[in-house]
Phi, psi and omega in degrees: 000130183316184143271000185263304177300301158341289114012272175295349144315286195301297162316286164304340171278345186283319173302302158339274173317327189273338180248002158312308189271354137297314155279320162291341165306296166306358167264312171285348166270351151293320193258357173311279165342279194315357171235002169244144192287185202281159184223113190264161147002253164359292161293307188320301178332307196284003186291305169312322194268320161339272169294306193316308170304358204001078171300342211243048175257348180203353165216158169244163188219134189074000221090343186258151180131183170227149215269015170306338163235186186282163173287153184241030192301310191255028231288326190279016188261324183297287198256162167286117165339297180305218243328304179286346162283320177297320171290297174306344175294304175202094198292356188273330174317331186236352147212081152049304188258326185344128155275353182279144173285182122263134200259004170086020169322129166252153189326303185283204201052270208287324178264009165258324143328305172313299186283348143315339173255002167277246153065260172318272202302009167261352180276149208264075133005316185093027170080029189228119027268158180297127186323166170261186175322119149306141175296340165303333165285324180279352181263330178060042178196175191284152184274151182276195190283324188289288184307332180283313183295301179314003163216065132274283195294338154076070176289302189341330200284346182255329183225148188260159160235136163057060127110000198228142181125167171275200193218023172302315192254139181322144162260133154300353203305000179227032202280325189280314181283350172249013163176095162297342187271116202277006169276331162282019214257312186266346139269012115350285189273342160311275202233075180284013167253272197358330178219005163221118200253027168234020181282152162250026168270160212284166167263150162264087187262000179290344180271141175300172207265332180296307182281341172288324182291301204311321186311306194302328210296300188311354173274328172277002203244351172290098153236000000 
């Protein structure tokens, strides 16, 4: 190849690339609104409250941030609103060990943060970040019926078995050897402040009494 061909090669292909890359700008900047949900009152406040606390001096939202705590990109699709309102209020309340402080929120504060964190988990990701690891991968055998509910409902994001899962909610990984009676497992999951009355876990009054016995029974079966 001449040096002249060359030369035009070069050009037009950098002019190729160069208006390639003008149209996908322009496609993606069309389609930006359509993937984040409408931001009311409520979320901008909570936005506000966001940085005043510099929530994000210890989580990320998007990638940004610092990874010492959890991401909260997806945080009202993880945990229940009620529970992460109750944490964020008063995180020691609910777990003892919380490295999180308290910071002192006041009620319009903390529900204008929720929708702001509502919000966020409504903006389409691409799937992103990814669920974590099931426990069913670290057990390495097939799931019972308990085990398939217990990760429909994405117990993991809150409580762990064998090192994998969160860490919002007590770990299960001995739940059976520390309350073997699968009735109390499903008045548990019925009314859990009935019976624990500083839990912020939510109630499942949406599962049938046949799936509240399987959740219990796979709970009792944690030794």
């Amino acid at each position: 190849m001449s040096n002249n061909a060359a030369k035009h090669l070069f050009i037009w292909g950098s002019v190729l690339c160069f208006v390639i890359l003008i149209v996908l700008t322009v496609d993606t900047m069309g389609k930006l609104d359509s993937r984040a949900p409408e931001i009311t009152a409520e979320v901008d406040a909570g936005k506000k409250v966001w940085h005043k606390y510099d929530c994000i001096g210890c989580h990320t939202i998007l990638g940004n941030g610092s990874y010492f705590a959890p991401d909260m990109t997806k945080a009202t699709v993880r945990k229940p609103k009620g529970y992460l309102k109750k944490f964020i209020m008063n995180p020691r309340a609910i777990r003892p060990d919380a490295a999180m402080p308290v910071l002192g929120l006041s009620e319009k504060e903390a529900n204008d943060l929720m929708a702001f964190l509502d919000w966020m988990s409504k903006v389409d990701t691409n799937n992103w970040p990814p669920p974590p690891i099931l426990a069913q991968a670290a057990a390495g055998k097939a799931a019972s019926a308990g085990q398939v509910l217990f990760q429909q409902h994405d117990c993991a994001a809150c409580h762990q078995i064998r090192g994998i899962g969160g860490v919002a909610g007590p770990d299960l990984t001995n739940a059976g050897s520390k309350q073997p009676d699968p009735e109390w497992h499903i008045a548990h999951l019925k009314d859990p402040a009935a019976l624990a009355p500083d839990s912020a876990m939510p109630a499942f009054n949406e599962l049938s009494d046949q799936e509240l016995r399987d959740l219990a029974e796979y709970l009792v079966t944690l030794k």
